[in-house]
C-alpha positions in Angstrom: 35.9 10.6 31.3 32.1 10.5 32.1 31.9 14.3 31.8 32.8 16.5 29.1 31.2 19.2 26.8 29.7 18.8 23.0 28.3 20.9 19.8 24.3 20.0 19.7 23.3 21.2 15.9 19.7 21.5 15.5 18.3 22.8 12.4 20.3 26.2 11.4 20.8 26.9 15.4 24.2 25.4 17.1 24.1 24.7 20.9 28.1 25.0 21.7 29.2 24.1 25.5 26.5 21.4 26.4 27.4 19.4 29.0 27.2 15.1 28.7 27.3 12.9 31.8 28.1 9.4 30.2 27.3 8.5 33.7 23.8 9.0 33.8 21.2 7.3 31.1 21.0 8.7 27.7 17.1 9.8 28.1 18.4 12.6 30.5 20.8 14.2 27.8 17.7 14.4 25.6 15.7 16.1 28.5 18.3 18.6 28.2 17.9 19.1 24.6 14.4 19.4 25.2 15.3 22.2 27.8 16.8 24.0 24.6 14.7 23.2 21.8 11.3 22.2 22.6 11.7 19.2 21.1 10.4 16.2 23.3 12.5 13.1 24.0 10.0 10.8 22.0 10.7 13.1 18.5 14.3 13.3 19.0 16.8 11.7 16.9 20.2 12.5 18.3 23.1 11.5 15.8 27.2 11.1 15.5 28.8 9.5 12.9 26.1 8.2 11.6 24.2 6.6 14.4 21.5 7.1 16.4 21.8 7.3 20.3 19.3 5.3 22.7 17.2 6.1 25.3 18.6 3.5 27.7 22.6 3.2 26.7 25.4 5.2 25.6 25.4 2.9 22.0 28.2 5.7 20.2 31.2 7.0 21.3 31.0 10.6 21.4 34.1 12.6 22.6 35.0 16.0 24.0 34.1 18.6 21.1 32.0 16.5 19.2 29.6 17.8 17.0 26.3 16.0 17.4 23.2 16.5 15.3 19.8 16.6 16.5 17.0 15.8 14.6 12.6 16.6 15.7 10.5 19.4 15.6 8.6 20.5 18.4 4.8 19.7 18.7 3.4 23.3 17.9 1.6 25.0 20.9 -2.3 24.0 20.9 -4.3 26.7 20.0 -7.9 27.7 21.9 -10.9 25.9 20.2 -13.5 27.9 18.3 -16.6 25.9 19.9 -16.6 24.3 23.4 -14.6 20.7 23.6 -17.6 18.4 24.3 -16.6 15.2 25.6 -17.9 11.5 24.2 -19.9 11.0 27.0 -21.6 13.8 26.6 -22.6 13.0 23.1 -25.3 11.0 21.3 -25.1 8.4 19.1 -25.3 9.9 16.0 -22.7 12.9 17.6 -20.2 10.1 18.7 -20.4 8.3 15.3 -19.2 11.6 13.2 -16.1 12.1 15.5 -14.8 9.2 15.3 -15.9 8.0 12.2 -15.0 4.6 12.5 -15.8 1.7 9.9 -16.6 -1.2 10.7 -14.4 -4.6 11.8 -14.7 -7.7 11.2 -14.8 -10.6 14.0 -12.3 -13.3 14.4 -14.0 -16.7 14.0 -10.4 -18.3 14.9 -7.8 -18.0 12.8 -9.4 -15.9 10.5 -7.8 -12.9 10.3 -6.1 -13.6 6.8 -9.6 -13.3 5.3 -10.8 -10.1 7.3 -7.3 -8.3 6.4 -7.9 -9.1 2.5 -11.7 -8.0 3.2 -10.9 -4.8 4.3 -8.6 -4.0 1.7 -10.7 -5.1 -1.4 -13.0 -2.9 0.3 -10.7 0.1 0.0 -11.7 0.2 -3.8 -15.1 2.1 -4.2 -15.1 0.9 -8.2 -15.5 -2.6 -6.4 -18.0 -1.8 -4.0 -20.1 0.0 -6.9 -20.0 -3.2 -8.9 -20.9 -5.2 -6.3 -23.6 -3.0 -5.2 -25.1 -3.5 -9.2 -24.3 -7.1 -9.1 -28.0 -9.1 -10.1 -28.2 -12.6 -10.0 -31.4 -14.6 -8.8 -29.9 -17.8 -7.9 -26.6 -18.4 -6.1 -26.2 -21.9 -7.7 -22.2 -22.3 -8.3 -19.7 -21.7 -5.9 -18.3 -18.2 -7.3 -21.4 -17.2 -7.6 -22.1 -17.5 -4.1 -19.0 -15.9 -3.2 -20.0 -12.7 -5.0 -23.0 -12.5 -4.1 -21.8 -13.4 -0.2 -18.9 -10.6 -0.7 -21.9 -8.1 -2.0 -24.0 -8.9 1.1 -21.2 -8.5 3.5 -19.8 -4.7 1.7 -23.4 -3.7 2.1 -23.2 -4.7 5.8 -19.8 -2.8 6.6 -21.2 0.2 5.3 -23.3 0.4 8.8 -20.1 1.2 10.8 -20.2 -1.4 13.3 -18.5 -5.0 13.5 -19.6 -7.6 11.6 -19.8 -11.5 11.7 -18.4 -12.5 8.5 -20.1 -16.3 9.1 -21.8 -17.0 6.1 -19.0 -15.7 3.8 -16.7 -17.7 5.7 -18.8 -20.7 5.4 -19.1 -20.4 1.7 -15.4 -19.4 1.0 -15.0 -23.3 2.9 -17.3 -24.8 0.0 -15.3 -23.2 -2.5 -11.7 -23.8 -0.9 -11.7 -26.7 1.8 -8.5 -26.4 1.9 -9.3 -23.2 3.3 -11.2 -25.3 6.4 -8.6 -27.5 7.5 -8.6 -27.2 11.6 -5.8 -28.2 14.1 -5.6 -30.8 17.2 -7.7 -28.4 19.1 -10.2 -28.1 16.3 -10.2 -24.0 15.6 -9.3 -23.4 12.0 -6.0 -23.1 11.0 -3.9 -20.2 9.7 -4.4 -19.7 6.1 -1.8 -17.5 3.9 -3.5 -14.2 3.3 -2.1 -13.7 -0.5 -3.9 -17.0 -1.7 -6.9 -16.2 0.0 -6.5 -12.7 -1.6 -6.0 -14.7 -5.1 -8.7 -17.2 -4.8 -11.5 -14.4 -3.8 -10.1 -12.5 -6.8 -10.2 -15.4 -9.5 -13.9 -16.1 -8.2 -15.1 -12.7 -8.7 -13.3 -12.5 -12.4 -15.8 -15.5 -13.4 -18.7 -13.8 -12.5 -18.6 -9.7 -12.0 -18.9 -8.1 -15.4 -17.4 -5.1 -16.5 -18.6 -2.0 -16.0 -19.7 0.5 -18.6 -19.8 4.4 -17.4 -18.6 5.9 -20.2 -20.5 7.7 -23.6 -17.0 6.7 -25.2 -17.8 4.9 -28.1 -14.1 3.6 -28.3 -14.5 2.8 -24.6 -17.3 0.9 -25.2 -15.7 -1.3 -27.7 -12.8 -1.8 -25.5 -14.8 -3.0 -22.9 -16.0 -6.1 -24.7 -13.1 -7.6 -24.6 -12.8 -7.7 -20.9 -14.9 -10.5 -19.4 -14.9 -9.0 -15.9 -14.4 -6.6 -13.4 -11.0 -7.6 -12.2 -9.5 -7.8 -15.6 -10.9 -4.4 -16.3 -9.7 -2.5 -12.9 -7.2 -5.2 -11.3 -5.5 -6.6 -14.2 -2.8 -5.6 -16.6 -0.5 -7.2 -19.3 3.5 -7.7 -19.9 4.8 -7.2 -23.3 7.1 -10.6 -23.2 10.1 -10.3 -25.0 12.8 -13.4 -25.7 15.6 -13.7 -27.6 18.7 -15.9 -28.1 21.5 -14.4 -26.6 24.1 -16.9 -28.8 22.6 -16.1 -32.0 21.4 -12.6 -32.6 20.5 -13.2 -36.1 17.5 -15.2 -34.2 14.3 -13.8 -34.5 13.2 -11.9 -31.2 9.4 -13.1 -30.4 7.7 -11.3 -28.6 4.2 -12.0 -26.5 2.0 -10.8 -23.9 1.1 -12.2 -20.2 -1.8 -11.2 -18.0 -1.4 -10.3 -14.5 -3.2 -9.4 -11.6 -0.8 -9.0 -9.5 3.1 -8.1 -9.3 5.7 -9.6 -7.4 8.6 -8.4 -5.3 11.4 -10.7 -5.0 13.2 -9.8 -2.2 17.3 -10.8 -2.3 20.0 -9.7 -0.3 20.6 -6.9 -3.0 16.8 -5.5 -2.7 16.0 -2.4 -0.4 13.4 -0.8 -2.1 10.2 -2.4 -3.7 10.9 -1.0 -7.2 14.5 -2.6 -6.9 12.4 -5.9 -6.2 9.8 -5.5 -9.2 12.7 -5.1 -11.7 14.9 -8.2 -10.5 12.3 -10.5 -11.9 11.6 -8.4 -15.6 15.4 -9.5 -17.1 15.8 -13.2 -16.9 18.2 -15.4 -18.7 16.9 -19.4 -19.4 18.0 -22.6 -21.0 15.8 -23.6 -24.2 16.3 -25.7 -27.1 17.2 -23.5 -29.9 16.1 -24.5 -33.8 18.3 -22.3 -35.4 21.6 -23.6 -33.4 19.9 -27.2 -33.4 20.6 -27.3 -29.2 20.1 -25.9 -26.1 21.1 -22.1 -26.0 20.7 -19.3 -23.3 17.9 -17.3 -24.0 16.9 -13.3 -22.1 13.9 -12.7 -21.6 12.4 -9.6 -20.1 8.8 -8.4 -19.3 8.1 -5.2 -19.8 4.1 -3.6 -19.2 1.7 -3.2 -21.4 -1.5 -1.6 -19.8 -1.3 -0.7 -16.2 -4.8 -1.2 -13.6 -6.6 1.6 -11.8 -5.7 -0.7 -9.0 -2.3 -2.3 -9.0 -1.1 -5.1 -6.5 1.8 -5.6 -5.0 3.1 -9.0 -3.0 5.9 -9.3 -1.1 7.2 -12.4 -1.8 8.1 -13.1 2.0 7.9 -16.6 2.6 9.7 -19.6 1.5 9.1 -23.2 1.7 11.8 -24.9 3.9 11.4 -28.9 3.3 12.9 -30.3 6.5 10.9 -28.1 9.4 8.0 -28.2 6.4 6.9 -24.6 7.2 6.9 -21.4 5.1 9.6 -19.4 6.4 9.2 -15.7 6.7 12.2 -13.6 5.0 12.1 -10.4 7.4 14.1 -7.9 5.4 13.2 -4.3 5.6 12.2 -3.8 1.9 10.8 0.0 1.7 8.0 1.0 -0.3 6.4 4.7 -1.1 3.1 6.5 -0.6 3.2 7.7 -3.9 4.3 5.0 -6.8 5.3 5.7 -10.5 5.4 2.8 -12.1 6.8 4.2 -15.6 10.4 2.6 -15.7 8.4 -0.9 -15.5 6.5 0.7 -19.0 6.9 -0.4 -22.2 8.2 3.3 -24.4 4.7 2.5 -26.5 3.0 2.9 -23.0 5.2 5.6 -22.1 4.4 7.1 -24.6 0.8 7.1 -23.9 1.4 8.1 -20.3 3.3 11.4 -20.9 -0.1 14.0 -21.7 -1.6 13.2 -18.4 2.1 12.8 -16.8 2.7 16.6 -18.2 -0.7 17.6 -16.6 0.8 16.7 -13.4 3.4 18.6 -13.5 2.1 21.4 -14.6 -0.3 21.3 -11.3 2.7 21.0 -9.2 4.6 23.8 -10.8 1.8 25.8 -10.5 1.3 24.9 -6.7 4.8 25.8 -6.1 4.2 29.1 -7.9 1.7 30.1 -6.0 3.3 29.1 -2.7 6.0 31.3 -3.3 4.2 34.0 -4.5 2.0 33.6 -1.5 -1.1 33.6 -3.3 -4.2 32.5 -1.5 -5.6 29.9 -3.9 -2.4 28.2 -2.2 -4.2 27.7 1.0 -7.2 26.3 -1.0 -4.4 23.7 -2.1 -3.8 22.8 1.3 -7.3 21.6 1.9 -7.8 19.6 -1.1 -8.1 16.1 -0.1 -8.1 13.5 -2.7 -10.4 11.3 -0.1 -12.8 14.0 0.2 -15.6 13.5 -2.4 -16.6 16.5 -3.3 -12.8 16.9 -4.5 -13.0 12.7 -5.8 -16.0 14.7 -8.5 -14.1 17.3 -9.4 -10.6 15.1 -10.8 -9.2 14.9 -13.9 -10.3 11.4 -15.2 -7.3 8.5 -14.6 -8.0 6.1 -17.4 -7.7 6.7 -20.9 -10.2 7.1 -23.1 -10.7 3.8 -25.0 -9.9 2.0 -21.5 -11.9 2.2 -18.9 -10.7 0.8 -16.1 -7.3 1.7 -16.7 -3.9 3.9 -15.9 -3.3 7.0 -17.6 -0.3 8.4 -16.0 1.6 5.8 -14.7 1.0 7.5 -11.0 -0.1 5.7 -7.9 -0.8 6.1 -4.4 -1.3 3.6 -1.8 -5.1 2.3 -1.2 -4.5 0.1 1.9 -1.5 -2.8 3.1 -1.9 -6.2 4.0 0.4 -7.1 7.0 2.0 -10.2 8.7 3.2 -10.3 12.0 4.5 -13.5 12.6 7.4 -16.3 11.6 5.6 -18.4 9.3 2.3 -18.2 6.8 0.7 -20.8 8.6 1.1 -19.1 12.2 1.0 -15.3 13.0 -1.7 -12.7 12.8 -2.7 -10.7 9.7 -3.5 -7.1 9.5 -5.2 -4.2 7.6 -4.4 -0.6 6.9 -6.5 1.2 4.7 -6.4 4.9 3.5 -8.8 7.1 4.7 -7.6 10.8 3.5 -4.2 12.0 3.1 -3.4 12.4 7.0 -5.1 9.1 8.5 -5.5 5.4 7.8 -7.8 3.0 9.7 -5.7 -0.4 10.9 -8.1 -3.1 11.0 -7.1 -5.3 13.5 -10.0 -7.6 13.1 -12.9 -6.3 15.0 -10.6 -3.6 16.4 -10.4 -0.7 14.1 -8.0 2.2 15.5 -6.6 5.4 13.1 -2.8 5.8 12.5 -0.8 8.4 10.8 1.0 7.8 7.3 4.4 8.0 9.8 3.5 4.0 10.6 2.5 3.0 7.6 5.8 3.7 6.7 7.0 2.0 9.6 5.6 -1.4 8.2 8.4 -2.2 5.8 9.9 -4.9 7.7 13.2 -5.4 9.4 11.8 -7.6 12.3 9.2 -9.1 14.4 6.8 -6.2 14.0 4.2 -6.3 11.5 5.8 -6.3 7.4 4.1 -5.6 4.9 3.0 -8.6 2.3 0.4 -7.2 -0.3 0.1 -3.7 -1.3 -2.8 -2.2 -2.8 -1.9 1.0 -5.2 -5.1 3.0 -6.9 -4.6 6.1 -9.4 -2.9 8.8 -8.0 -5.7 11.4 -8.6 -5.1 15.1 -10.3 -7.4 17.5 -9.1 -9.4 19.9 -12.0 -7.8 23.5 -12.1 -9.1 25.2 -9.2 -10.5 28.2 -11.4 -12.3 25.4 -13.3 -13.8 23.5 -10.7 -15.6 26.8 -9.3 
């Protein structure tokens, strides 16, 4: 029965009586919806049971009477410009270079890509680029030295806005790493794994940029002794480590603390979601000789955190080694991961704790918001164009570490700084990416020297599930709260 008649649902409207011609491609029963609703083929999700027809084949079975669901809004209908459209070509330099506002790329010197994608992203942090920028040495005479003072040349560089030749960096990163330098049977470089490149460049940097001092805190100040760099100050946090015997309670518990600069998300067939992935790992259970049972014993030990980073990492763990083809296989799975981050379940209650003052500020900002939006009060437009990438609204934030830690979290709230991705089989083939937050509606995607803007719809899309590009390291920063409106007049 090729023809027969269904329900089409769309929002609160219901289309009874529309005709389907099993017949004739899929893609032309959407051009009918479109007829209806205004919604185009390409923003159409047309459901039944749970799945989701395609353009090119009748993949569900859908019967006389059905009741299908259609999902898409229609593109709103463009409205008449204030000021004349002028075209690029009929704009200067200077004219051209404000609407697109483009940053700049970085060339491919073959194979290189893993070391322009974690370039790009380090360079999403401004803290970084700020303590590079202060960075004094005279004499570049060890090797992460030079790589500081090579990484503070080259940020100085990108801030120009057009592509760069990342040569001598590259040349010195070989010094430091030749394993990093290794080149195939048609001598170009080979393909390095972007998440070591991403920890080597990190360790070098903790050796020799200091930490920062911005504060009149006194307790601050104090504080920041004790960090001997940048990295631990801004990229690195600490595990409470917890282990106890689990067939002898009377055992004493010890307890411990780990650094990290970076968190890890096992991915197993049980994992969907990247917090799912972060816990797996915090509840172990181990062998270890016990003294009070005189013998091996099970032990559980689970990692709770301590401090949290302005700046929190996130790897994928993608890729594992497979002996016979000798290769680091890529695990595909479609593991998703938010915009927006709370990382307070993975808190110690000490640290949560701590957390809850600025926590309640937030909340009281979005109750206030929704107030006003119902109440239809104008400052709720003015909420609307508050962008936490624009700097005029970046000086007029509540501050997001606490007060005897600079450098650190204070709420427990994140949102995603830029994504490191990996489109490919295996970590020592494929082609690695950047995409990097540039305000709330548009990220750059660094595709080398080719730098193009995308929506937060496909950074989204990144989360796996195939041969498309998945993403491998995340990059959170502080989720900023913007002063009282009122107050910041």
């Amino acid at each position: 029965m090729p023809m027969f008649k269904v329900k089409v649902k769309w929002g609160r409207e219901l289309f009874p009586d529309i005709e389907v011609n099993t017949d004739e491609d899929p893609i032309l029963f959407k051009a009918q919806l479109f007829a209806l609703t205004g919604v185009q083929p390409a923003r159409q999700k047309v459901m039944c049971k749970g799945g989701i027809l395609k353009d090119e084949e009748w993949n569900l079975q859908i019967k006389e009477g059905a009741t299908i669901l259609l999902l898409g809004t229609k593109e709103e209908v463009p409205q008449q410009p204030s000021e004349p459209v002028k075209f690029i070509e009929d704009m200067n330099e200077i004219e051209m270079a404000t609407a697109l506002e483009l940053p700049a790329g970085l060339t491919n010197l073959g194979n290189t890509c893993y070391l322009n994608a974690t370039l790009q992203c380090l360079h999403a942090v401004p803290e970084l680029r700020s303590a590079l920028d202060s960075f004094r040495v005279e004499n570049a005479d060890d090797d992460s030295l030079a790589i500081t003072c090579g990484l503070k040349f080259l940020f100085k560089q990108m801030e120009r806005g057009s592509t760069i030749t990342p040569i001598i960096l590259l040349q010195t990163f070989h010094r430091a790493f030749p394993q990093f330098s290794q080149t195939g049977e048609n001598g170009t470089y080979r393909q390095q794994d972007a998440n070591e490149c991403w920890s080597e460049l990190l360790k070098m940097l903790q050796r020799k940029l200091p930490a920062i001092d911005n504060t009149e805190s006194a307790d601050a100040k104090e504080q920041i002794k004790k960090y001997n760099s940048f990295i631990e100050q801004y990229f690195g946090g600490a595990f409470e480590v917890k282990m106890s015997c689990s067939e002898s309670p009377e055992e004493e518990t010890t307890v411990g603390k780990e650094n990290f600069l970076q968190l890890s998300c096992f991915i197993s067939p049980e994992v969907k979601y990247m917090l799912s992935g972060l816990k797996s790992k915090m509840k172990e259970t181990l062998v270890k000789f016990s003294e009070s049972l005189g013998r091996d014993a099970n032990y559980s030990r689970s990692y709770l955190i301590s401090r949290l980073p302005a700046y929190l990492t996130v790897q994928f763990v993608r890729f594992q080694y497979k002996g016979k083809e000798g290769i680091n296989a890529k695990v595909l799975k479609d593991i998703k991961f938010p915009i927006d981050f709370d990382a307070f379940e993975l808190c110690t209650p000490d640290l949560q704790n701590k957390l809850s003052p600025m926590r309640g500020k937030f909340k009281e900002m979005e109750d206030n918001k929704l107030n006003r939006q119902t109440a239809k009060d104008p400052l709720a437009e003015k909420d609307k164009k508050t962008s936490e990438s624009d700097e005029r609204a970046k000086a007029e934030t509540e501050q997001y570490w606490f007060d005897e830690d600079l450098g650190s979290n204070n709420s427990g709230y994140y949102t995603l700084q830029a994504v490191l991705t990996h489109k490919g089989r295996s970590s020592s083939s494929g082609h690695y990416v950047a995409w990097v937050k540039h305000n709330d509606e548009v990220w750059f995607k660094f595709d080398d020297d080719i730098v193009s803007s995308v929506t937060n719809e496909e950074i989204l899309r990144l989360s796996g599930g195939g041969d498309w590009h998945c993403a491998y390291v995340l990059l959170y920063g502080p989720k900023l709260l913007p002063k009282p409106i009122e107050e910041s007049n």
